[in-house]
C-alpha positions as CSV (number, residue, x, y, z in Angstrom):
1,X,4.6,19.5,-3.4
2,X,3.8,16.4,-1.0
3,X,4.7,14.2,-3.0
4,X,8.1,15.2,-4.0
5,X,8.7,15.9,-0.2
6,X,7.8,12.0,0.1
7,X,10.1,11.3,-2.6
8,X,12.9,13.4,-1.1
9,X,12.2,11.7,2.3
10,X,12.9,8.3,1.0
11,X,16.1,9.5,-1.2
12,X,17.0,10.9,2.6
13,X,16.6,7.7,4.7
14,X,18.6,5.8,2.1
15,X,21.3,8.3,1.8
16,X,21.7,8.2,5.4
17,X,21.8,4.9,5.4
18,X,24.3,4.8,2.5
19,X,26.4,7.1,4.5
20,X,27.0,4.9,7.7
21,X,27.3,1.8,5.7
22,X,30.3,-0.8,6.8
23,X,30.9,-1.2,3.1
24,X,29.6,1.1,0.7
25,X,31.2,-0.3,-2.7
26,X,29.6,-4.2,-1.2
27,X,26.4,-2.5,-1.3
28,X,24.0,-4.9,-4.4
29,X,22.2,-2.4,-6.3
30,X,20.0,-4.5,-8.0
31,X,18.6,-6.3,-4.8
32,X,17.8,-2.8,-3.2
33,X,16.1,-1.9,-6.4
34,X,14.4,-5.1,-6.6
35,X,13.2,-4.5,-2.6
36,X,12.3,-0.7,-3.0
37,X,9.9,-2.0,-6.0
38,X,8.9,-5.0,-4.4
39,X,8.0,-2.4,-1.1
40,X,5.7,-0.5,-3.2
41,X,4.2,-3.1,-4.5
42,X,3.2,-4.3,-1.3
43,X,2.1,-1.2,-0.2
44,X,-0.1,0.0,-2.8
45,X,-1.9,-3.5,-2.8
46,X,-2.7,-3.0,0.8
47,X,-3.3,0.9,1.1
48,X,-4.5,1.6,-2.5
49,X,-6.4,-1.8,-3.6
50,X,-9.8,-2.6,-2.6
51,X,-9.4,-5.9,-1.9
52,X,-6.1,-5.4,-0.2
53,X,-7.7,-3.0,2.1
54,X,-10.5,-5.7,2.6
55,X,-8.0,-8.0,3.7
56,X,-6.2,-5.8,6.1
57,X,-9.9,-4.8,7.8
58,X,-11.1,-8.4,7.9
59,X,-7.9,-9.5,9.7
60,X,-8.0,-6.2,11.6
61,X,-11.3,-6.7,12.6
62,X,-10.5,-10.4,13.8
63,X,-7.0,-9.7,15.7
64,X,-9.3,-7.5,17.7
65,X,-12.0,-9.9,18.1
66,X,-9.4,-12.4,19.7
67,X,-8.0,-9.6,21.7
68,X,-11.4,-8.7,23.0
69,X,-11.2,-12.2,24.9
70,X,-8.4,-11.1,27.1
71,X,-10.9,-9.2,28.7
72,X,-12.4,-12.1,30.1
73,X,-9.4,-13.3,31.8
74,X,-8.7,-9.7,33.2
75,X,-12.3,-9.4,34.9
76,X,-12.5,-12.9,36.3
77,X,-9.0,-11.4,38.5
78,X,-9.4,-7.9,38.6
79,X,-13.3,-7.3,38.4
80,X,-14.5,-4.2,37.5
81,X,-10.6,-2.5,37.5
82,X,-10.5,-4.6,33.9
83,X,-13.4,-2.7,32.6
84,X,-12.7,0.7,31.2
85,X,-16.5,1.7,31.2
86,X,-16.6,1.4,35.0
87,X,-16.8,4.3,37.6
88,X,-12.9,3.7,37.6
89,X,-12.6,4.3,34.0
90,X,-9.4,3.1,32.1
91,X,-6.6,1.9,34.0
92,X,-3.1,1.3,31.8
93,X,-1.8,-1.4,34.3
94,X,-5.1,-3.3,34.1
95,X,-6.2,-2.9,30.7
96,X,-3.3,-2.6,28.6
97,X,-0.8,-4.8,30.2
98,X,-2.9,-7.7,31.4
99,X,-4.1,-8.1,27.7
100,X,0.2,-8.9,27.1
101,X,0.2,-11.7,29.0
102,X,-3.2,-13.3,27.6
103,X,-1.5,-12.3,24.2
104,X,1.7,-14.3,24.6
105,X,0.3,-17.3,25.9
106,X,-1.8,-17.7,22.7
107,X,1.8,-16.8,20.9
108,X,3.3,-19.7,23.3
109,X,0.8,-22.2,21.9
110,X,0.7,-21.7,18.5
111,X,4.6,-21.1,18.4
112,X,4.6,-24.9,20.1
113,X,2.2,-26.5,17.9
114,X,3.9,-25.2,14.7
115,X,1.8,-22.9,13.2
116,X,3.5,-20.0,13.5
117,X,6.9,-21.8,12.6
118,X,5.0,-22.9,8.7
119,X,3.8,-19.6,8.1
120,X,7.3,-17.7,8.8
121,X,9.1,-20.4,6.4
122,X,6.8,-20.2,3.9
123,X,7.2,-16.5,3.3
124,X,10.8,-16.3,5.0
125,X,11.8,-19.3,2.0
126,X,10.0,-16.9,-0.7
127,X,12.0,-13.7,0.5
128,X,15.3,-15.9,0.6
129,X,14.3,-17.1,-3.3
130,X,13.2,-13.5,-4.4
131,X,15.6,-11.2,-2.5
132,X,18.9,-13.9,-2.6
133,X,19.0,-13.8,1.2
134,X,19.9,-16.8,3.5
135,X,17.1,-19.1,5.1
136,X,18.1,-18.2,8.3
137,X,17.9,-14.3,7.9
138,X,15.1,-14.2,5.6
139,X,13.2,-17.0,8.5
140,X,14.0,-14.3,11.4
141,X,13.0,-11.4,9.4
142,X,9.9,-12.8,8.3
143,X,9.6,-14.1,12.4
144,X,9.6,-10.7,13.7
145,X,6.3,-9.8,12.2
146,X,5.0,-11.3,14.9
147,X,7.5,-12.2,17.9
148,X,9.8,-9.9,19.7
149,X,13.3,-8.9,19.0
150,X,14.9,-11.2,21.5
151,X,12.1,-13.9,20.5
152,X,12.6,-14.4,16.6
153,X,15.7,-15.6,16.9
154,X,15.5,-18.8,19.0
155,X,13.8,-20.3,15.8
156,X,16.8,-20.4,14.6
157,X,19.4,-20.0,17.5
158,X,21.5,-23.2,16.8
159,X,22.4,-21.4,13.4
160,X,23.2,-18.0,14.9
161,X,27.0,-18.4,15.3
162,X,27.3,-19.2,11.5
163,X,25.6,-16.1,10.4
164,X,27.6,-13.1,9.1
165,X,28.0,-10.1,9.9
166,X,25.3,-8.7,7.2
167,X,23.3,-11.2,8.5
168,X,23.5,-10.8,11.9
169,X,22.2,-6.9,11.0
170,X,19.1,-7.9,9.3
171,X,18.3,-9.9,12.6
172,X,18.9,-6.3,14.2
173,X,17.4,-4.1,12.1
174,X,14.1,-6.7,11.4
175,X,14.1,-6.7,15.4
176,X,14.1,-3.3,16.2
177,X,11.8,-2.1,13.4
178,X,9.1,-4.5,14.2
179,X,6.7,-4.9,16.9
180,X,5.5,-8.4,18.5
181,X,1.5,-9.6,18.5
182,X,2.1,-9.4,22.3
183,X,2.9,-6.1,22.3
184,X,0.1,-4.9,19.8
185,X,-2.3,-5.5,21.7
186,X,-1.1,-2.7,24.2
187,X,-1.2,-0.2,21.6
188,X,-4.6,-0.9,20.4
189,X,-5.5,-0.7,24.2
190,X,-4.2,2.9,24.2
191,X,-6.2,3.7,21.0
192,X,-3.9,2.7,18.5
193,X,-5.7,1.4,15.1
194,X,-5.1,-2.3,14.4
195,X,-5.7,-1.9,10.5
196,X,-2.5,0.9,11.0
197,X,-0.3,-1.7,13.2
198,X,-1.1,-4.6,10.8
199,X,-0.1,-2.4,7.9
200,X,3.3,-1.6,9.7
201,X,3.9,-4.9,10.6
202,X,3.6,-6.0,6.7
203,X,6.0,-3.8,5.5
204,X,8.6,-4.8,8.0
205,X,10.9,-7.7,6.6
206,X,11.2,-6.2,2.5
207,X,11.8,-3.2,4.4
208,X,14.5,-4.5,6.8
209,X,16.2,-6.2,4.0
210,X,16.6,-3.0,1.9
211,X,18.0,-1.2,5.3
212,X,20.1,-3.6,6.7
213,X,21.8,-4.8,3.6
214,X,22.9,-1.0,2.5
215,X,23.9,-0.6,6.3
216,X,26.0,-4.0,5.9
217,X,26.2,-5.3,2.7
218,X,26.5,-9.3,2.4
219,X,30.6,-9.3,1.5
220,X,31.7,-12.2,3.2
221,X,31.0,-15.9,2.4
222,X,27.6,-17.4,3.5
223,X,27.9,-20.4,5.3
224,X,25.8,-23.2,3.5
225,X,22.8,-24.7,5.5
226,X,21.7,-27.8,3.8
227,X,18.3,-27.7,5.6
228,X,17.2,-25.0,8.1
229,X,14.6,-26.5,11.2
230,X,13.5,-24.1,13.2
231,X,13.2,-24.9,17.1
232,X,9.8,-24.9,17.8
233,X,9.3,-26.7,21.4
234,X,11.9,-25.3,23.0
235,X,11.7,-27.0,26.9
236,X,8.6,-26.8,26.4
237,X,6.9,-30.8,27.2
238,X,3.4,-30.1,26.2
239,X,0.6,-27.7,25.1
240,X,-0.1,-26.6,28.5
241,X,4.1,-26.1,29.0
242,X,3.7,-24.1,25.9
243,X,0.6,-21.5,27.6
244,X,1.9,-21.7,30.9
245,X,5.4,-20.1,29.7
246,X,3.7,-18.1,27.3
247,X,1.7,-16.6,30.2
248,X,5.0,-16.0,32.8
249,X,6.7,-14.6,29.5
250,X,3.7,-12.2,29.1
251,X,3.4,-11.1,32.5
252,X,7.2,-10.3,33.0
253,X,7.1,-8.5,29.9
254,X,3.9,-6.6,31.4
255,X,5.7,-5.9,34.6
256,X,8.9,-4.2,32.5
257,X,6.8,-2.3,30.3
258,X,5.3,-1.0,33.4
259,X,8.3,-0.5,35.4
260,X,9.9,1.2,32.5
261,X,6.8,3.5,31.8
262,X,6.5,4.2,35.2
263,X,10.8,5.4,35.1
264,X,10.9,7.1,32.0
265,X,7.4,9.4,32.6
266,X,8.7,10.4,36.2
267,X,12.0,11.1,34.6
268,X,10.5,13.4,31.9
269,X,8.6,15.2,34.7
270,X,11.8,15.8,36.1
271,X,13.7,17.2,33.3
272,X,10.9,19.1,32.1
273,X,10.9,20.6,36.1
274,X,14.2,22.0,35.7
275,X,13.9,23.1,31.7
276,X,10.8,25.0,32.6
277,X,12.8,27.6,34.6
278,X,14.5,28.2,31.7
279,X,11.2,28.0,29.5
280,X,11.7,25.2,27.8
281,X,10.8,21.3,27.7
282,X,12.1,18.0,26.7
283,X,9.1,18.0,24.2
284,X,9.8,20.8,22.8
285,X,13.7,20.5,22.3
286,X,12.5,17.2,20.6
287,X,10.0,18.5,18.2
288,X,12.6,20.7,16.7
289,X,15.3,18.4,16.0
290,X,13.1,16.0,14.7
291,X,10.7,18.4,12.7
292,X,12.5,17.6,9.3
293,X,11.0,14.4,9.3
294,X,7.5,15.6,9.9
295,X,8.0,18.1,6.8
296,X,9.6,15.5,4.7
297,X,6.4,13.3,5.0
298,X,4.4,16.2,4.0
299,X,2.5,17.1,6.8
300,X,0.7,20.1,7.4
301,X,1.6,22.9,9.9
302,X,1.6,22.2,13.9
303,X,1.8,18.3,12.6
304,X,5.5,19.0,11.7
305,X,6.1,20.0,15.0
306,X,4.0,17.1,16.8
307,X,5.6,14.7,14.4
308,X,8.5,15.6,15.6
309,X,8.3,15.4,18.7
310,X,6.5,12.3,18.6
311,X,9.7,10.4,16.8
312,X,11.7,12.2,19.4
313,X,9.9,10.7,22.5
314,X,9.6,7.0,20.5
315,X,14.0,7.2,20.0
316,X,14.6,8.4,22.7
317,X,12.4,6.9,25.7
318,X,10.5,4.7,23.9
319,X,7.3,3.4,21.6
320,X,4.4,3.1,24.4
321,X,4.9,6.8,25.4
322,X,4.4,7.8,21.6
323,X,1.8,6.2,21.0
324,X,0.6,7.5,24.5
325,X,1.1,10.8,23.3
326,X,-0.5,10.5,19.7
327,X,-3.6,8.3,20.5
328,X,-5.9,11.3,22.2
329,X,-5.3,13.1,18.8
330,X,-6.0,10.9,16.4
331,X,-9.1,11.6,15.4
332,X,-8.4,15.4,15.3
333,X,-6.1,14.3,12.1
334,X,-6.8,13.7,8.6
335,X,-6.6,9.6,7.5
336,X,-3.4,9.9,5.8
337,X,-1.3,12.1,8.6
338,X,-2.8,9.6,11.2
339,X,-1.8,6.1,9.1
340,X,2.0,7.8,8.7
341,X,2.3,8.7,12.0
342,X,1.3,5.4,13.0
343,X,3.8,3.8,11.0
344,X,6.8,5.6,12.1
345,X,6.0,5.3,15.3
346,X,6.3,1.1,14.8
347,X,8.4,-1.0,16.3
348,X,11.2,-1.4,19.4
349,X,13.8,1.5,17.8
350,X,15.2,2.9,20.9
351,X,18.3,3.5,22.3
352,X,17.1,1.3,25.3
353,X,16.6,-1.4,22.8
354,X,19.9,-1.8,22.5
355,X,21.0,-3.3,24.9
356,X,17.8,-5.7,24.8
357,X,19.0,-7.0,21.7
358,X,22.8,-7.5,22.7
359,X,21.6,-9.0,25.8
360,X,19.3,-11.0,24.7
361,X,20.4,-12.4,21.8
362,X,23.7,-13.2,23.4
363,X,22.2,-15.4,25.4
364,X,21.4,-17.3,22.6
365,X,25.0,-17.4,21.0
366,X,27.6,-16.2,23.0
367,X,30.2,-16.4,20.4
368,X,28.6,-13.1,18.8
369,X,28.4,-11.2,21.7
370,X,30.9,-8.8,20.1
371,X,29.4,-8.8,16.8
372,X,26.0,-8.2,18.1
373,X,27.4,-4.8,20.4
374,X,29.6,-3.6,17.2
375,X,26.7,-3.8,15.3
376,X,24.1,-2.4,17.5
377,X,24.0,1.5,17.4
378,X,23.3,1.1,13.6
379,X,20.9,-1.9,13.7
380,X,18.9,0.6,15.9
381,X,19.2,3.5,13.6
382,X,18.1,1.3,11.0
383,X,15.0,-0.6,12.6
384,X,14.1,3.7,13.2
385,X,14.5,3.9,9.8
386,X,12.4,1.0,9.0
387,X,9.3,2.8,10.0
388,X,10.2,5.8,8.6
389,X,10.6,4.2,4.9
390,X,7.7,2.7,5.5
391,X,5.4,5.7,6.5
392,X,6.9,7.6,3.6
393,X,6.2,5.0,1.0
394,X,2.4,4.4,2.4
395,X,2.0,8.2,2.7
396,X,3.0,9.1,-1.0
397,X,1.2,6.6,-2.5
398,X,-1.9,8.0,-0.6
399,X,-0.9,11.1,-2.4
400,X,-0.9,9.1,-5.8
């Protein structure tokens, strides 16, 4: 009975998508089969497959060892507070966001020196060859499996205003359905699983590709880039240029994940103030409208109704309070129910990220300002749906 529920949540997503497609007869059939297959290859070879799971722990397992060096930093400024096995015990601001900006200093550097530029053209130029996608989209999806939404695309930001309208939604939909290395490292502070986050993360650019070219089909004329170079130094002079931005980068990204945190949760209190004279909350009104998802992936009893709610609080308010929500019950839930949860819960999906991504990206090319608002309601609906494909593909092959 799982399974088909699995199989009827994927025919789901992708009928939605089908339905609020720009152009539903544009739509290539063959490279959405191609990418569904290629997805579940993927993800059998690093769920189901020994050595694939052996990968993902060994990587797991050093991501976290580099992480654990943050901690350094964090002490030598904040003593004890940066210790959660002091009398103060864990502290968010300390613990969670310092580790950010330690994080996106070591993205600065190896962003400057190149390294992280080879790796995303290597696989971006495979996807491009495999999938028939452009350089340039397959580079930024590829990018986004580890920098942020607004991030990815100065690789290739001098190439943004030729870049059609399909195009320009696979930046949007990679974007929002995927979660940056700086940010990771906050959710495995909470208690998030790395081997879970680098299993989402993997799944993110096939995935975006199958989304965002149902969404918006390629039916316009790709312009021709003889040679794609991706910007690498930015105004960045040197090495130390390269840390010293990635640090200011990673503490004003702390500070608004704080500030935001510290708005939304108040908020929620709030609402949930005046709903409870009437006996209800925002939690609960979420759970419910969001429950068919939970049953789709085949989960059992109250996890519907947690599942639901959970996707409810990550669309609507955002990813850090899911997780926040699911990490002290983790281990109260079987391996496969925690790993899908997890996964849908991935990446920057919200309606707040919105407005990041017009904003942001804007900046970059302000000749596709309008294209970029046009198009984002349904790049966020599909970066959601990103995660949700990909929790449903892991969690029926579990089932397999």
């Amino acid at each position: 009975m799982k399974i088909l529920l699995n199989i009827l949540g994927i025919i789901v997503i992708l009928a939605l998508m089908f339905a609020i497609s720009y152009n539903r007869k544009a739509i290539d059939k063959k490279q959405i089969i191609k990418a569904l297959i290629v997805q579940f290859i993927i993800a059998a070879l690093i769920v189901k497959l020994p050595a694939g799971r052996s990968v993902i722990s060994s990587v797991s397992d050093a991501v976290a060892k580099v992480l654990g060096y943050g901690s350094e930093g964090i002490q030598f400024v904040f003593g004890s507070l940066g210790l959660s096995s002091a009398p103060t015990g864990f502290i968010f601001a300390f613990q969670t966001l310092g580790n950010i900006v330690f994080i996106s200093a070591l993205v600065g550097v190896l962003y400057y020196l190149g390294i992280l530029g080879f790796i995303v053209s290597k696989i971006g130029w495979v996807l491009g060859k495999v999938f028939k996608t452009s350089e340039v989209e397959s580079f930024v999806a590829v990018a986004n499996m580890f920098l942020g939404q607004t991030d990815s695309p100065i690789l290739v930001s001098k190439y943004l205003n030729l870049m059609t309208d399909s195009e320009i939604m696979l930046v949007l939909v990679s974007g929002m359905g995927s979660m940056s290395v700086s940010i990771i490292a906050g959710y495995v502070a909470l208690g998030i699983p790395m081997e879970s986050l680098l299993i989402a993360s993997t799944l993110v650019p096939v995935g975006s590709i199958i989304i965002s070219k149902i969404v918006c089909p390629q039916s316009d004329k790709v312009n021709e880039i003889d040679e794609v170079k991706m910007d690498r130094k930015g105004n960045n002079e040197n090495v130390i240029d390269a840390l010293s931005a990635g640090a200011m980068d990673g503490m004003q990204m702390a500070m608004a994940i704080g500030a935001a945190l510290i708005a939304i949760i108040s908020i929620v209190a709030l609402i949930n103030g005046i709903l409870g004279n009437f006996g209800l909350s925002l939690e609960g009104i979420l759970s419910y409208i969001f429950a068919p998802i939970g049953y789709m992936m085949g989960l059992d009893g109250g996890n519907i109704l947690k599942a639901g709610e959970l996707l409810g609080s990550k669309l609507v308010l955002n990813e850090f309070v899911a997780y926040g929500k699911l990490a002290p019950i983790l281990a109260g839930m079987d391996q496969r129910t925690a790993l899908m949860l997890c996964i849908s819960l991935a990446g920057f999906a919200n309606v707040g990220s919105i407005g990041m991504c017009v904003s942001g990206i804007s900046i970059l090319c302000p000749e596709k300002k309008s294209t970029l608002a046009r198009l984002g309601v349904r790049g966020m609906i599909g970066g959601f749906s990103v995660s949700l494909l990909s929790a449903l593909i892991v969690g029926l092959l579990m089932l397999i």
